[in-house]
C-alpha positions as CSV (number, residue, x, y, z in Angstrom):
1,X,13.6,-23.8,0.9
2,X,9.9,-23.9,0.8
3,X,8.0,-22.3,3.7
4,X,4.7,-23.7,5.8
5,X,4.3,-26.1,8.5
6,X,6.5,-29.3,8.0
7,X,6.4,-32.7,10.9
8,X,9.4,-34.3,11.9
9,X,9.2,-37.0,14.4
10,X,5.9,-36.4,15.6
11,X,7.2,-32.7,16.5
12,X,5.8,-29.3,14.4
13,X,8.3,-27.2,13.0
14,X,7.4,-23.9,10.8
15,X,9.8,-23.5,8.1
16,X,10.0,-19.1,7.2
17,X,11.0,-18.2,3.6
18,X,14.7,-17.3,5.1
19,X,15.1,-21.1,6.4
20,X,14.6,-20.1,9.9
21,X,12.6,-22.7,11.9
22,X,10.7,-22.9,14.7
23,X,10.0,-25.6,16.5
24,X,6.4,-26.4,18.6
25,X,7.2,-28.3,21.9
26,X,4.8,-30.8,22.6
27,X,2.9,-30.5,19.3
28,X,1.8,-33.9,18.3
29,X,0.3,-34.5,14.7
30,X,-3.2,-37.2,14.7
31,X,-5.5,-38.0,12.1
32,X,-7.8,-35.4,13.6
33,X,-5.4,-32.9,13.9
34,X,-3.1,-30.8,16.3
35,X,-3.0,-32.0,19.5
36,X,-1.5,-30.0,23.0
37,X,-0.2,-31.0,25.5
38,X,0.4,-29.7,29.3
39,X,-2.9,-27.8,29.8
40,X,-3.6,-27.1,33.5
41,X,-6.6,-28.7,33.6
42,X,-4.4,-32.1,32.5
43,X,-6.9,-32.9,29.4
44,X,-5.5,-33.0,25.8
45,X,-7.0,-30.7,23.7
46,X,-6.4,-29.7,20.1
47,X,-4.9,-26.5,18.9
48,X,-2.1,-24.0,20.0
49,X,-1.9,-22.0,23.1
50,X,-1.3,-18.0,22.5
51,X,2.4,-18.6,23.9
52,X,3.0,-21.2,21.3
53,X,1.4,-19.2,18.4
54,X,3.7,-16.1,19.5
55,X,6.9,-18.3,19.0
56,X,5.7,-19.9,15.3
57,X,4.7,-16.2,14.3
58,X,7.3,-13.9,16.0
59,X,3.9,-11.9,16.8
60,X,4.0,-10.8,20.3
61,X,1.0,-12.6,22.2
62,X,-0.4,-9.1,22.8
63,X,-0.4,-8.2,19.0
64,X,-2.4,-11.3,18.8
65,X,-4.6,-10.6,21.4
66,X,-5.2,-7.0,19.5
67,X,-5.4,-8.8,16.0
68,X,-8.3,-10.9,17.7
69,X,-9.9,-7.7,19.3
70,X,-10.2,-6.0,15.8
71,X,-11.9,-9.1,14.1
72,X,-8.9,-9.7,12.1
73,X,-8.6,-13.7,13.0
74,X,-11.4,-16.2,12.6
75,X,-13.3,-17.1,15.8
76,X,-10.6,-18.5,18.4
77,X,-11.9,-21.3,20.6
78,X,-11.5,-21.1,24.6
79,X,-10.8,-23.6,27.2
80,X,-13.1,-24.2,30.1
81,X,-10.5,-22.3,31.9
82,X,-10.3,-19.6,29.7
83,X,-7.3,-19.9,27.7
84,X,-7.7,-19.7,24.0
85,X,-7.0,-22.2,21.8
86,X,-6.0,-21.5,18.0
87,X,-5.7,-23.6,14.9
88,X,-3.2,-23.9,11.9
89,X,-5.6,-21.1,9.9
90,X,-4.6,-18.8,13.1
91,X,-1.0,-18.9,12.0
92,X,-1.4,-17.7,8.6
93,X,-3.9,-15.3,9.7
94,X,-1.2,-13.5,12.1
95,X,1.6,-14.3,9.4
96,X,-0.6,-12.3,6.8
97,X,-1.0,-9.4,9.3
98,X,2.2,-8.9,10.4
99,X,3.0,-8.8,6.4
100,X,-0.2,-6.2,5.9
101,X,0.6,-3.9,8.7
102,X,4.7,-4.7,8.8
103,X,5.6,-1.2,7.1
104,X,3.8,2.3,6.3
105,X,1.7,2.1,3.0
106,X,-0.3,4.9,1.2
107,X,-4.7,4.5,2.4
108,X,-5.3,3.1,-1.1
109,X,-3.2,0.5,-0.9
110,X,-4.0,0.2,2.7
111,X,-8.2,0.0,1.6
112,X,-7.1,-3.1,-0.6
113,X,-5.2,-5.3,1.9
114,X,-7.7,-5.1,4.0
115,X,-9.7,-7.2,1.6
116,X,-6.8,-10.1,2.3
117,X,-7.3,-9.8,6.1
118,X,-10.9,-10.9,5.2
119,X,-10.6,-13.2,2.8
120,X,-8.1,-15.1,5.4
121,X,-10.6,-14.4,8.2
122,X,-13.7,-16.2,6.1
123,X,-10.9,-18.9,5.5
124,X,-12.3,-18.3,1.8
125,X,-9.1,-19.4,0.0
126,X,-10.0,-18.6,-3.4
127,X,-11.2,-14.7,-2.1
128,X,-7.9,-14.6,-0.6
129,X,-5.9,-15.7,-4.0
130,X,-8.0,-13.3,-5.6
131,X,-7.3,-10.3,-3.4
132,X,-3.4,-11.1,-2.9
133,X,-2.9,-10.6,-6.6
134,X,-5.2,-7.5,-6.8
135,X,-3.0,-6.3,-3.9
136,X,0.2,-7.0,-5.4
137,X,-0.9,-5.4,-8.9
138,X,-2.5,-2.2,-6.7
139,X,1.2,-2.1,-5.3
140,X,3.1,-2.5,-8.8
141,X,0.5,-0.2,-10.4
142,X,2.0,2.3,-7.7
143,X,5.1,1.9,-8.3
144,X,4.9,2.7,-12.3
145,X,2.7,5.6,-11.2
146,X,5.8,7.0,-8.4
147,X,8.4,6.7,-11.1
148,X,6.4,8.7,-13.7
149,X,6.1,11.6,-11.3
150,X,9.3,11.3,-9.5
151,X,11.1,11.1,-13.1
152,X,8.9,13.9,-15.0
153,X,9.8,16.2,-11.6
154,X,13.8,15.5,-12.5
155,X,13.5,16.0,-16.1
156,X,11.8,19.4,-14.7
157,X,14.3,20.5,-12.6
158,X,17.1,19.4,-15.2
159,X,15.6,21.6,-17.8
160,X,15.3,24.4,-15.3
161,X,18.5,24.4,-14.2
162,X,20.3,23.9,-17.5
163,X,18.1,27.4,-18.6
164,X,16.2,25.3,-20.7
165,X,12.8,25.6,-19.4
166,X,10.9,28.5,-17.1
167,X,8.4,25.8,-15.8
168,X,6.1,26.1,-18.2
169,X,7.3,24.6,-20.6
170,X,4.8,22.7,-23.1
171,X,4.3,18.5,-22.7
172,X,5.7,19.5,-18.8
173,X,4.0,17.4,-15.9
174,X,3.6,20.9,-14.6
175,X,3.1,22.8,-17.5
176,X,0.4,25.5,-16.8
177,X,-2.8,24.2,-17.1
178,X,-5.4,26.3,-18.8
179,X,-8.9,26.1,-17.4
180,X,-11.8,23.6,-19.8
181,X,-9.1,21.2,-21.0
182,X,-10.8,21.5,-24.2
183,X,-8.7,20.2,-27.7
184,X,-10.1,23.5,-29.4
185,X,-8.7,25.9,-27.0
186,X,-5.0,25.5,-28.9
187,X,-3.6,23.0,-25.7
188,X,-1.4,20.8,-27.6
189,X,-2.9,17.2,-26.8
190,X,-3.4,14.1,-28.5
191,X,-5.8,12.1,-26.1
192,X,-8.2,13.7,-23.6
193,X,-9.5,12.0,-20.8
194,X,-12.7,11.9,-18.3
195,X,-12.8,12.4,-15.0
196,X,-13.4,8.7,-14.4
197,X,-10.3,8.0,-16.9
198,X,-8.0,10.3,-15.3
199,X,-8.6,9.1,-12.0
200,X,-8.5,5.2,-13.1
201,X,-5.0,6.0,-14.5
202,X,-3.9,8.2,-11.6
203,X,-4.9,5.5,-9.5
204,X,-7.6,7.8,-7.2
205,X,-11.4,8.6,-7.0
206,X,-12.7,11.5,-9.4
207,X,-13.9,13.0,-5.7
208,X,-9.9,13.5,-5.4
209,X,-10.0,15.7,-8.7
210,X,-12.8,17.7,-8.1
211,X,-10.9,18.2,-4.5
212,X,-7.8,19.2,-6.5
213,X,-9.4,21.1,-8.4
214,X,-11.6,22.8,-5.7
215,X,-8.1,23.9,-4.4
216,X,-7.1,25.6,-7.6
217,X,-4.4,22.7,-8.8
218,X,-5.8,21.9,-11.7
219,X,-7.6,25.3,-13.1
220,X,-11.3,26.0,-13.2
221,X,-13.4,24.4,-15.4
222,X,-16.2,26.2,-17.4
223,X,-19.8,26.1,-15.9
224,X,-22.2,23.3,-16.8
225,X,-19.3,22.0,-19.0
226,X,-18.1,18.3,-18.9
227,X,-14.6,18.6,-18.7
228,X,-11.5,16.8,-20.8
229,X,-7.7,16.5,-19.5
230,X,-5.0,16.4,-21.7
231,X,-2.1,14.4,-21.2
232,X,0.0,17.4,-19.6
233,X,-2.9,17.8,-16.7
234,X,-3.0,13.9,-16.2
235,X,1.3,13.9,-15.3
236,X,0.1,17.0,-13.3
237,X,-2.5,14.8,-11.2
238,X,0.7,12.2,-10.9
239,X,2.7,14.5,-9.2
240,X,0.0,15.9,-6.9
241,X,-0.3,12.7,-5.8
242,X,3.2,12.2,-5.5
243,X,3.6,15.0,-3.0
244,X,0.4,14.3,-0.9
245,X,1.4,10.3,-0.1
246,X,4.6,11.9,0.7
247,X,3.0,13.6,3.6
248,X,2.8,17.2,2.3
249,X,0.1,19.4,3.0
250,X,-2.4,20.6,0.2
251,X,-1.3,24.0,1.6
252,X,2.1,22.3,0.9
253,X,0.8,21.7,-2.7
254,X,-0.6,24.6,-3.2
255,X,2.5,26.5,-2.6
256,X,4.9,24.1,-5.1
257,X,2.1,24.3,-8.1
258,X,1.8,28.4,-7.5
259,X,5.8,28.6,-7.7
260,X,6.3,26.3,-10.1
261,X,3.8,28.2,-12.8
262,X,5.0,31.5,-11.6
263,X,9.2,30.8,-11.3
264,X,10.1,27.7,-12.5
265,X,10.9,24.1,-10.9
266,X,13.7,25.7,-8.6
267,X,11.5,27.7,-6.7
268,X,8.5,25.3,-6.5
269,X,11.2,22.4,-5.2
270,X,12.6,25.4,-2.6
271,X,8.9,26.1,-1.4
272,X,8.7,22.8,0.3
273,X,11.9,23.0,2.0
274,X,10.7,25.5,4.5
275,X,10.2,25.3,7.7
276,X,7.4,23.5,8.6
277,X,7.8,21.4,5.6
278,X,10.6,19.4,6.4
279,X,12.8,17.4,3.6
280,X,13.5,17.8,-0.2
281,X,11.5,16.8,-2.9
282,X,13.6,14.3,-4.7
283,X,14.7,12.8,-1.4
284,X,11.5,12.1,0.1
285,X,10.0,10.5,-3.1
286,X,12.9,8.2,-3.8
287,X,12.7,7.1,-0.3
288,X,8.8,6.7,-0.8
289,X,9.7,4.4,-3.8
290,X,11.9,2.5,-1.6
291,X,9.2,2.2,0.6
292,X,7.0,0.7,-2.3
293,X,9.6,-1.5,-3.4
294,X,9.5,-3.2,0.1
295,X,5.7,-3.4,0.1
296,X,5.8,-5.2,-3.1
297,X,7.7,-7.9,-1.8
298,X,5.7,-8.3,1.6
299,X,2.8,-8.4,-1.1
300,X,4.7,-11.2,-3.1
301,X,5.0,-13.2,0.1
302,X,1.0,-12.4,0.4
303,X,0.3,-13.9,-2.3
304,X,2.4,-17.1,-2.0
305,X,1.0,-17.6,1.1
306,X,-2.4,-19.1,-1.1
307,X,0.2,-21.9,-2.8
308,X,0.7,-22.9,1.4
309,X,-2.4,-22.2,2.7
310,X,-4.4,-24.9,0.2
């Protein structure tokens, strides 16, 4: 069943994606649009009272109140008497928050949804179209990018606990890294990357490598030398990432690459079991992938939203 704002009998009812209704009392549909009525004052007056909008939405009147606070809804009318009065746009502006800020989400993805919240806020429908499908691509692109790590991590471990591999082992996503990233130096590579590439693929700013590598994850580069990364140092970036959105540390970090280049994938997994580092590896990123799936679909309901809101 198709969601939005349907009439029946003169009476507004909102139709949600699951079929679940809910129904306006005293809403009234005119030519020149919503009408109220029951104000205190005894004068009709167009729009929704917060009470109202908090049973279309399921957003707690004081969540609204906040939403308006933080400039996330568009400018809300007031009665002489002081009671706001919101419009239709209203509804899909709270709907689109409570979608946005309905589940935890890494501060890149979070960055770009906030360009939805002011799209809606503008009432700028083709901004918004725009943004919810950069949004939902952002959250897909993340997804790809979890998998890589989260799989070349396994395929780590696997090998290291069949004997097969020490942790260094060559074409690795945490094969030891040798400082330039140069073709020349023998590193076997067949594509070498900028900065600006890297980070564009990793899905971060370059001012996130040159952190990374500030902290010793990535080797030192040479002085006055524009440096290259080979594939192997662009799946070690994926899973540097990986750790960090998980909630690790860069101490955290720090710790797992220094293992894993010195022991193996065993002890680098190990490392971040300690206390003070609480939960496996493996665990924690398949749950953060879960996490991502369910963001893609709030982000798929973002976007439909710009079929309704027309």
């Amino acid at each position: 069943m198709a969601s939005g704002l349907f009439w029946k009998n003169g009476i507004g009812v909102w139709v949600y994606p699951q079929g679940a209704k809910a129904i306006l009392p005293g809403a009234k549909h005119k030519q020149d649009g919503w009408k109220m009525k029951g104000s205190k004052s005894g004068n009709e007056k167009n729009g929704f009272r917060i009470g109202e909008l908090s049973g279309l939405t399921g957003v707690k009147a004081g969540t609204i109140r906040f939403y308006e606070k933080c400039g996330f809804l568009s400018p809300v009318k007031r009665l002489p008497n002081g009671y706001r009065v919101f419009e239709e746009k209203h509804v899909y502006q709270i709907r689109i928050c409570r979608l946005v800020f309905g589940g935890f989400v890494n501060k890149r993805l979070r960055r770009i949804s906030m360009g939805l919240i002011a799209a809606a806020r503008e009432w700028d429908l083709k901004a918004y179209r725009s943004a919810s499908a950069d949004y939902l691509r952002a959250v897909e692109a993340d997804i790809e990018r979890t998998k890589k790590a989260v799989d070349a991590v396994t395929r780590q471990m696997e090998a290291a606990g069949s004997g097969r591999s020490n942790g260094r082992q060559e074409g690795g996503i945490c094969g030891a890294y040798p400082g330039g990233g140069q073709a020349k130096n023998g590193f076997p590579c067949a594509v070498l990357c900028s900065k600006k590439q890297a980070a564009s693929i990793v899905g971060v700013t370059p001012e996130a490598i040159r952190n990374w590598e500030r902290n010793g994850l990535l080797g030192q580069a040479k002085a006055y030398q524009k440096r290259y990364y080979p594939r192997e140092a662009v799946e070690r970036m994926y899973v540097i990432r990986l750790l960090l959105d998980n909630g690790y540390s860069m101490m955290a970090v720090r710790k797992f690459f220094a293992a894993f280049d010195a022991e193996g994938a065993a002890a680098a997994v190990c490392s971040l079991t300690e206390p003070g580092e609480d939960g496996a590896l493996i665990y924690r990123a398949d749950r953060y992938l879960e996490t991502l799936r369910n963001t893609k679909e709030k982000a798929e309901e973002l976007f439909a939203l710009s079929d309704e809101m027309l």
